[in-house]
DRENMI-432722 format. One record per residue: residue in one letter; x, y, z of N, C-alpha, C in turn. Coordinates in steps of 0.02 Angstrom, whole numbers, plus 50000, padded with zeros to 5 digits. Layout:
<sites>
AXYZXYZXYZ...
</sites>
This chain:
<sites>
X511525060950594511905066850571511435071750537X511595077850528511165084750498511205083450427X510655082550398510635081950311510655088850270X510915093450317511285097350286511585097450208X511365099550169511825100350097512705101350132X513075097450082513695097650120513795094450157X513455092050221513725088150266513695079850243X513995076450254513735069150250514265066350308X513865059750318514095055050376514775052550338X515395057050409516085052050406515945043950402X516505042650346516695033550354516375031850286X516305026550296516045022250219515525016750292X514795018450239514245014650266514095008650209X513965003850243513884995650216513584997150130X513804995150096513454994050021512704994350024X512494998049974511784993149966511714987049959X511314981549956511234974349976511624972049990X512004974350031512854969450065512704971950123X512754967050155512484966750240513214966550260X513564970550329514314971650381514414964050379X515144963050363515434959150382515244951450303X515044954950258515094950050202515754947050191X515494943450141516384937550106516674943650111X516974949150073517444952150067517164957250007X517494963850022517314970149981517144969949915X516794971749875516644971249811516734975649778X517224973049728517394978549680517044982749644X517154989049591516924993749560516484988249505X516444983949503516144980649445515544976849481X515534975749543515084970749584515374965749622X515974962349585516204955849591516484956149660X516434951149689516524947949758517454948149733X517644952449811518554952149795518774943049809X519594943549814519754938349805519764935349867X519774927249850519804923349916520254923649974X520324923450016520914925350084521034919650108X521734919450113521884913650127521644910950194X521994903750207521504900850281521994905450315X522384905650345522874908350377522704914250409X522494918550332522104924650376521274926850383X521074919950373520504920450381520254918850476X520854917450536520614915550589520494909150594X520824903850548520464896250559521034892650586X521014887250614521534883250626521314876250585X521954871650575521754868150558521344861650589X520794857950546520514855350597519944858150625X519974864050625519314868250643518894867950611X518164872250628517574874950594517754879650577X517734882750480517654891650493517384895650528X517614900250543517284903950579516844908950524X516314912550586515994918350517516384919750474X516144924250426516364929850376516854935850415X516274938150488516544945350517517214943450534X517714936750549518124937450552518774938350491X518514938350426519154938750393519434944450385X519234950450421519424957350444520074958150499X519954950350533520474951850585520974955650588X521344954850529522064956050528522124961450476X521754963050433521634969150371521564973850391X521164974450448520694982950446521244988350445X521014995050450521534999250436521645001950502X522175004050521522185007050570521525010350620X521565013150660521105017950704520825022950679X521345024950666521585034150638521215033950577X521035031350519520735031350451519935028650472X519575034250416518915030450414518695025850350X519225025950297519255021250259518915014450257X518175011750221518375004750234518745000350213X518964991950232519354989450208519094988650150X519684984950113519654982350011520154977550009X520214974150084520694967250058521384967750078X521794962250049522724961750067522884967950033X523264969950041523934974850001524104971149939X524114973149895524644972149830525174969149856X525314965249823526164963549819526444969049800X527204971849830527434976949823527244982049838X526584984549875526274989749894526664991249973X526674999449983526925002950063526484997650089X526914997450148526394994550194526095001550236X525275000350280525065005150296525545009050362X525155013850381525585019750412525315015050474X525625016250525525705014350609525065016650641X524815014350673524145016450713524305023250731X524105026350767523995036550788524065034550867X524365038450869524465038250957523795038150983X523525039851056523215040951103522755046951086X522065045651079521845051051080521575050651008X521315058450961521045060050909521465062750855X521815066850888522305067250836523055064350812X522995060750810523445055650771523885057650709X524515055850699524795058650624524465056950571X524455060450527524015060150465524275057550410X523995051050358524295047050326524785048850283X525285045450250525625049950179525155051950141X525485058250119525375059250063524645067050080X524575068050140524445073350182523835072150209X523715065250206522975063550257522365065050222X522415062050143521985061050106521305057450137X521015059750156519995057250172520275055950223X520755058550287520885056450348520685062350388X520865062750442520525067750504521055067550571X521535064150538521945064750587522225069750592X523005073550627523175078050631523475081850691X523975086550693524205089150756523375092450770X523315092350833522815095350874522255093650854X522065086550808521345086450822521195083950740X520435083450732520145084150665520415088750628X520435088850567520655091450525521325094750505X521785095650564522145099250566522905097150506X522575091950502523195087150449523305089550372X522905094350356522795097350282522525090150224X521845089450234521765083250201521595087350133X521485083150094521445086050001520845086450015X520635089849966519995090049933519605085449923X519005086149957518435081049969518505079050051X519065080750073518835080550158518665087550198X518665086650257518225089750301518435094750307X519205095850316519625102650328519735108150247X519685102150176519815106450123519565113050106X519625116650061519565122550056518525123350022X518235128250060517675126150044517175121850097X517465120550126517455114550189517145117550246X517075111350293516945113150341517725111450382X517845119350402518865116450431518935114250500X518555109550549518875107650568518245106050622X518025100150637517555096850713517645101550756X518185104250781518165107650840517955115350833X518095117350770518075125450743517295125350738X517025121950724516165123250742515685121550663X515125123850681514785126150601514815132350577X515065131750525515275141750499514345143450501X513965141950490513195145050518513005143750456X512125146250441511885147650366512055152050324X512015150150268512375154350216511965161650230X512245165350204512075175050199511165173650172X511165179750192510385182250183510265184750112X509955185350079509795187549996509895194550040X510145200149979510145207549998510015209649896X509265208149917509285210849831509255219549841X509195221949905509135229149886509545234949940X509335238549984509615241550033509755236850117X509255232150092509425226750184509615221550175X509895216850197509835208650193509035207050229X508645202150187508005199550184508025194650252X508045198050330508205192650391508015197650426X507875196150462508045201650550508585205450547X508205213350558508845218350548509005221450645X509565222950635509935227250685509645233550701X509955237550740509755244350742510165247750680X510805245750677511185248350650511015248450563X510875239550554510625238350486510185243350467X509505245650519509135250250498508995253250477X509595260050519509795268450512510235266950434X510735260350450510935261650367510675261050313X509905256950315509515257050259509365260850242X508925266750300508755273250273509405278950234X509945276250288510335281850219510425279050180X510735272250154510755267250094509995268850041X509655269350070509005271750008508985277050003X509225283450031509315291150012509925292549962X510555287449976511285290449933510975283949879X510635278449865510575274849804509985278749773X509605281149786509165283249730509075290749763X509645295149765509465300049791509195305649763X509175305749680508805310749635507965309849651X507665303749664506975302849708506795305349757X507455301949812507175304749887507315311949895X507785312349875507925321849884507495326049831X507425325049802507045328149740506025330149793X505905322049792505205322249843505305325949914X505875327049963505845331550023506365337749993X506425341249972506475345049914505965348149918X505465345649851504995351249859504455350549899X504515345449941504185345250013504035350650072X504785350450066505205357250117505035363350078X505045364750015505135371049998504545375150004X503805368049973503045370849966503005373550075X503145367550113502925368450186503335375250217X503875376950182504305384450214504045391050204X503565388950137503305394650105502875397950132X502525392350160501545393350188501985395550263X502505393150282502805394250341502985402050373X503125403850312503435411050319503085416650292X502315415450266501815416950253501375420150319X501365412150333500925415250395501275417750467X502075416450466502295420350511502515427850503X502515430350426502625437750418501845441750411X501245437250405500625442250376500135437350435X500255433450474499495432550528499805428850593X500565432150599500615428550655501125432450717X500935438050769501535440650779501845437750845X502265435750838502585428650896502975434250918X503355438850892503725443050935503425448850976X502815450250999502395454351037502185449251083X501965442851069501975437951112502525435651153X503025436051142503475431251190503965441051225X503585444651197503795450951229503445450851306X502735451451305502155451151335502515444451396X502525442051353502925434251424503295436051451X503995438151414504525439951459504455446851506X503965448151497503825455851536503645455851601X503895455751665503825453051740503105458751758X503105464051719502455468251737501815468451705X501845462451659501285461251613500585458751662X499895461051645499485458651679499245453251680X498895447951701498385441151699498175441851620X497825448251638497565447051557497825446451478X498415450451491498995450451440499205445651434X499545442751473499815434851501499495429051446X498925429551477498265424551434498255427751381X498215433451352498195433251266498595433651254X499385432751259499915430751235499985423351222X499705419851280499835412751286499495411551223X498705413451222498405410151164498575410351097X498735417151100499085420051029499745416151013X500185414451052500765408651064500455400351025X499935400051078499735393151068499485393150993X499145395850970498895397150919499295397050855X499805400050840500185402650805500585394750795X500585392050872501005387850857500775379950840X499935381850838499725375350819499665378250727X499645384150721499595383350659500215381650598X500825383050626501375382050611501455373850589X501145370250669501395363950673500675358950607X500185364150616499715358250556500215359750474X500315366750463500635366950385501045362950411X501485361250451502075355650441501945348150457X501435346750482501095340350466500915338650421X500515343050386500395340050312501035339150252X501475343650256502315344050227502545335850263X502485335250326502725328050345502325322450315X501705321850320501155318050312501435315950216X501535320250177501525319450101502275315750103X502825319750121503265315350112503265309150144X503115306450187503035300650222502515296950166X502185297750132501855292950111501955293250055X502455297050015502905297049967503695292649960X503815296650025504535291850025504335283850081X503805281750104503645273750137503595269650052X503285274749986503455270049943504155268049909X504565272249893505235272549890505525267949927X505615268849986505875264050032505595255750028X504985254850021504885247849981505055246249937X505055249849883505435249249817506185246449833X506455252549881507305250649885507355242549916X507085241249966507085234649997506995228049922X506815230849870506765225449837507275225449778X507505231649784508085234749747507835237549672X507105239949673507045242249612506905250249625X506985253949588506925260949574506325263649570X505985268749588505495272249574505375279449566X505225281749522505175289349483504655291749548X504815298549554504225302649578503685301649575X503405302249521502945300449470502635294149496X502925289449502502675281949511502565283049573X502985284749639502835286049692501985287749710X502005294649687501405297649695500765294449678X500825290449615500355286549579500135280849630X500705277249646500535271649701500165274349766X500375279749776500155283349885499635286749868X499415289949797498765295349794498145295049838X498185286849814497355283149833497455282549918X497895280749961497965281750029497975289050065X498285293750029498645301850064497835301750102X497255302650098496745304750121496845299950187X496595293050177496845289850257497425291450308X497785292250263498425294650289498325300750354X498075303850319497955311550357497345311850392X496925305650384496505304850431496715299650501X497125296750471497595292950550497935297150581X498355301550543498685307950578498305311650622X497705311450604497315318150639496925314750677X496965307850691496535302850731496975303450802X497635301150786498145299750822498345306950880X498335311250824498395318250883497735320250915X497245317050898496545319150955496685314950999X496985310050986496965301051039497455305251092X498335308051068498675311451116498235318351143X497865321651123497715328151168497235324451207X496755321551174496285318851237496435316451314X497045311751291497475307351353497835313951408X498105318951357498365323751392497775330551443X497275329451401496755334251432496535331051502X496175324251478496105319151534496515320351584X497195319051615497345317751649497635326651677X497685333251641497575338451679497025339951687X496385336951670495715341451696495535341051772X495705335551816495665335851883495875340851918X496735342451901496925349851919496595356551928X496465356751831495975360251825495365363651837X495105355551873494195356251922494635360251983X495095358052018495335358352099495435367152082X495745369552030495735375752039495375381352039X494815380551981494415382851980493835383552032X493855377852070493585377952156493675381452194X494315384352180494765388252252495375387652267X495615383652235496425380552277496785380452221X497075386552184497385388152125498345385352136X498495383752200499235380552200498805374452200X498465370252237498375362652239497985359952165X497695364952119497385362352072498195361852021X498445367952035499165367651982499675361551987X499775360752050500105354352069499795346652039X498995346752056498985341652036498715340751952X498715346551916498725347051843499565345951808X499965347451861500545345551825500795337051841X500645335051897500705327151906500275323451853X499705325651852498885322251798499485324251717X499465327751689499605330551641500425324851617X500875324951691501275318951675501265311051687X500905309751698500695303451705500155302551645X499685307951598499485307451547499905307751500X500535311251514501245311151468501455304951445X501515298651497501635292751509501145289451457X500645288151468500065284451412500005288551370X500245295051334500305296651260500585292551228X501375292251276501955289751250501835283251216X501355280051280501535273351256501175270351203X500505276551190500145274851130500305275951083X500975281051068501185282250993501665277350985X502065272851048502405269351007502075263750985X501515261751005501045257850988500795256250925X500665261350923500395265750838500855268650796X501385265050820502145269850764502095266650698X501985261050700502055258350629501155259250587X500975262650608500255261850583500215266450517X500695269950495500765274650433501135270550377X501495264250400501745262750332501185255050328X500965253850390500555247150387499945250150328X499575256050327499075258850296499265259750227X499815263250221500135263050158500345257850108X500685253550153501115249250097500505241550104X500075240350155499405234150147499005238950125X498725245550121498245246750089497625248250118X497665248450194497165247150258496735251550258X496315250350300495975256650340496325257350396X496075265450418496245267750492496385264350538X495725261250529495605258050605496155250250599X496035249050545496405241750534497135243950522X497375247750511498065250150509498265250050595X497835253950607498085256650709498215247550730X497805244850705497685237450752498235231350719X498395231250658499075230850636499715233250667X499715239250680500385241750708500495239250779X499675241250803499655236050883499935229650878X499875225250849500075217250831500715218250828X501035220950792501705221850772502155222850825X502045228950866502295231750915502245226950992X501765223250972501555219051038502185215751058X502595214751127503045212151142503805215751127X503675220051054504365223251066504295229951071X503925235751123503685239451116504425243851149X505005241351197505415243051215506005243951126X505875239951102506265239951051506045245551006X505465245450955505175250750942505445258350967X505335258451012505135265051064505915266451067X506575262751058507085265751088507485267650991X507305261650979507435266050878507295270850850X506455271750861506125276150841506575283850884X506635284650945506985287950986507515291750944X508135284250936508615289150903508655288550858X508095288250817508145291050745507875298650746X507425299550799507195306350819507805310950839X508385308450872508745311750896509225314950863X509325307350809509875309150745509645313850695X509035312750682508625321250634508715327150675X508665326050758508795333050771509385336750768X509765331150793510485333050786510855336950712X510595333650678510665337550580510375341050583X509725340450609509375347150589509545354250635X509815353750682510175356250729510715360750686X511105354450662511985356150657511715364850589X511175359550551511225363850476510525370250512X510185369750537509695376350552510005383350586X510405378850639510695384950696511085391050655X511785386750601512165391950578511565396850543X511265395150492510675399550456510345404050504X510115403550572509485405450625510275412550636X510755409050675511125416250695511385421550633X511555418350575511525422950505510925427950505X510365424850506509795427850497509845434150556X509765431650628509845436350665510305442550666X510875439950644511415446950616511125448750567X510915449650540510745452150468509915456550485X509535453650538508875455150521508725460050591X509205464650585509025470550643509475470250703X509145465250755509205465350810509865463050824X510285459850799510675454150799510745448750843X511155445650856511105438750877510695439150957X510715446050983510495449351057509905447751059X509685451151007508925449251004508735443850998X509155439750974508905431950981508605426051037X509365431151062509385427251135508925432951184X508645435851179508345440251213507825438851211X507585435351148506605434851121506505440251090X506895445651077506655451351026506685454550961X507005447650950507275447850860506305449150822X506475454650759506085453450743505815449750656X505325448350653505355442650574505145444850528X505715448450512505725452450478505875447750389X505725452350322505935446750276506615444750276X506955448750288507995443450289507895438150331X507685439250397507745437550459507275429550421X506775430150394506275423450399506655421250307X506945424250271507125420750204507855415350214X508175419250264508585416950283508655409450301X508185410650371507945403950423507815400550386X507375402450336506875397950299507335395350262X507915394550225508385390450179508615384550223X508915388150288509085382250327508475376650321X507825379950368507655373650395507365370650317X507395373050263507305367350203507905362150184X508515365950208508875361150220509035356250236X508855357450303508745353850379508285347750347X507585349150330506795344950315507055340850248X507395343450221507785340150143508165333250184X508635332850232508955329850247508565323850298X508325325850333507955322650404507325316950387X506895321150320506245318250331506445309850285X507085309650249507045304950225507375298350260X507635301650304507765298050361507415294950437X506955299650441506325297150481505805292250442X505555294450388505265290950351505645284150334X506245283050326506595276650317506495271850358X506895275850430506715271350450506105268750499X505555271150491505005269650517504745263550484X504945264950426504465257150371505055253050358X505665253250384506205249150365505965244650442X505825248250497505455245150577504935241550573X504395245750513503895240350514504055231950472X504515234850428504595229050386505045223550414X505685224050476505995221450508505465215750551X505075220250588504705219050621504095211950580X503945212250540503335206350498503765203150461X504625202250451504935197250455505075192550513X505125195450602505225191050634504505187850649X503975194250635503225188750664502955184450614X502965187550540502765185050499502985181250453X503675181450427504245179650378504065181850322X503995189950331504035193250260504405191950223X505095191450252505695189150182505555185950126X505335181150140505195174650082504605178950034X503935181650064503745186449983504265191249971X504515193749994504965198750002505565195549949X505885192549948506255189849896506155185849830X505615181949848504975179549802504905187849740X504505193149774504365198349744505275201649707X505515201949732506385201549706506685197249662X506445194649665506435186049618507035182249624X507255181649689507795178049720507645171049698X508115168049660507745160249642508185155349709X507755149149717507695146949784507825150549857X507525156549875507545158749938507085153849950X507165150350029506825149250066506445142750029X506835139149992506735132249951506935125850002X506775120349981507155112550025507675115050044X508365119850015509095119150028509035122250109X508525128450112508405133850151508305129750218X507695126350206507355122850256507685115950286X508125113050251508345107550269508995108850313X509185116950323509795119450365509625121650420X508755122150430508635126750505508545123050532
</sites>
């Protein structure tokens, strides 16, 4: 049988130093019960006694009970209940099938008292199963086990609405410093609306074309580094938070920052590792195009720069989900670059489908908010900032200050709401993740100070 806490072997097993089938049961004191007469001991007269195992003949208890025997009946005592029909479940003794198992339909079904199998507390019933292992410690936003998708996404909002004067407070002025530099350099060094004029213009020349594009490209890599670094700070602000919450203790701004200071530099050097690793893969696989056109064959080089370019699309992909967990592995162990990237590799190894489809819609669910709350602000702005909503949809709105003070509230809105939710759950993934390979839980609750997680009781149930 399973030595399960709780479980023990049905019946009554032989005494200590009393070997099956002794003289007769021994009382609460030691003493050997009373003598049985010849009669019902199996002898005739004239005979040899027989063993001991026979003075049971005629005593034992029914089928139906796992009771052992203790001898004749009392004088004046019920006599016992009638054997149990056919089968397991059998009627259950008076008095409601005290330490019995009989019952309509089976084990337990008889309502035995307390201390049998069906009582309350119990295990109710042989056929109903094992109710499973007890619950998981949840000293903080997760239970300390293998999480769900669902468990996930709710940790990350479970650690934004429990300590939300932290997390909002840190993408807060996250959002507010990255909107600033945002709308800076799109009102004084960046003019995107002469550019996407120049595009939409069917009579624009080659050469216009190309300095629009660049001026485009440009503008828009510069946009996207101020908001990398706005991502990059909160992420390694709120990956500490989010450890904190998993253990259910609190952490000030302040403490945040204090703990991630000494990493932010790695940090932003994996960031900026990671996007040379994707342009490279992406350059790679359009430069063949590229050669073919510049040769002469400006449709066959384009064609095959857009096949190269997607099939380098393909191995970006699969290297960032590779490397997805490599920002909180650096952060929260303390790593280097290189030993962070090769950590996240380990991690990801085998569940890279899993990874890749979380990470997904957690991407999808920030856009979607960030969506719901940017858009109303973006068409406000556009009524308000000249052109109206025409120009929007036209490409000829211009950004102007209403037009960009406007936008700019939303998407701090938007970045207020989202980044603490990407950031969640990325390190709530990594941490899921080095419980099933590693069994983080146990430091993990250890550091929580769960007393006996993962003690004899733990181990003696798996």
């Amino acid at each position: 049988m399973n030595d399960t806490p709780g479980w023990a072997s049905p019946g009554s097993a032989p005494s200590d130093g009393q070997e099956p089938g002794a003289s007769g049961p021994a009382d609460a004191a030691g003493r050997p019960g009373p003598a049985q007469p010849a009669d019902q001991q199996g002898t005739q007269p004239g005979a040899q006694p027989q063993g001991p195992g026979t003075k049971w003949s005629k005593e034992q208890p029914p089928p139906g009970q796992w009771s052992a025997p203790t001898g004749a009946p009392a004088p004046g005592a019920a006599p016992p209940p009638p054997p149990p029909g056919p089968g397991w479940g059998g009627t259950p003794p008076a008095g409601g099938g005290q330490g019995g198992h009989g019952g309509p339909g089976g084990y337990g079904h008889g309502g035995p008292a307390p201390g049998g199998y069906g009582g309350p507390g119990g295990y109710a019933a042989w056929g109903g199963g094992w109710g499973g292992p007890p619950p998981a410690a949840k000293p903080g936003v997760i239970p300390l086990r293998p999480l769900g998708v669902g468990e996930i996404l709710d940790g990350a909002v479970s650690t934004m609405r429990t300590y939300w004067r932290t997390v909002l407070g840190i993408s807060l002025v996250v959002a507010v410093v990255t909107e600033i530099l945002v709308i800076l350099l799109q009102r004084f060094a960046l003019d995107q609306s002469a550019g996407t004029q120049v595009l939409n213009d069917p009579n624009a020349t080659p050469h216009e074309l190309l300095g629009a594009m660049r001026d485009t490209m440009l503008g828009s890599g510069l946009l996207f580094v101020v908001s990398m670094i706005g991502t990059v700070l909160a992420t390694a602000l709120l990956t500490t938070v989010t450890s904190r919450a998993v253990l259910g203790k609190p952490v000030t701004a302040g403490e945040a920052w204090r703990d991630a200071r000494p990493q932010v530099p790695r940090l932003f050097g994996l960031i900026l590792l990671l996007l040379l690793i994707g342009a490279t893969v992406i350059g790679v696989g359009a430069l063949p195009g590229i050669l073919v056109a510049v040769a002469g064959s400006p449709a066959g080089g384009l064609a095959l720069a857009v096949l190269g370019t997607l099939g380098a699309a393909v191995v970006a992909l699969w290297l960032a989900v590779r490397f997805a967990l490599a920002s909180p592995a650096l952060m929260l162990e303390k790593q280097g670059i290189v030993k962070a990237m090769s950590r996240s590799a380990k991690l990801v190894r085998g569940s890279w489908w899993r990874v890749c489809g979380i990470q997904s819609l957690a991407v999808l669910i920030a856009s979607i908010i960030s969506a719901i709350v940017v858009i109303p602000f973006t068409l406000i702005a556009s009524a308000f900032g000249g052109d109206g909503v025409g120009g929007l949809l036209n490409g000829t709105v211009e950004f102007g200050w209403t037009y960009l003070l406007i936008s700019g509230v939303g998407a701090v809105i938007g970045s207020t709401i989202t980044l603490p939710i990407s950031a969640g759950v990325t390190v709530l993934l990594y941490i899921d993740q080095r419980i099933r390979r590693e069994a983080l839980d146990l430091e993990l609750a250890r550091a929580a100070g769960v007393q006996g997680y993962g003690g004899d009781s733990t181990a003696s149930g798996s």
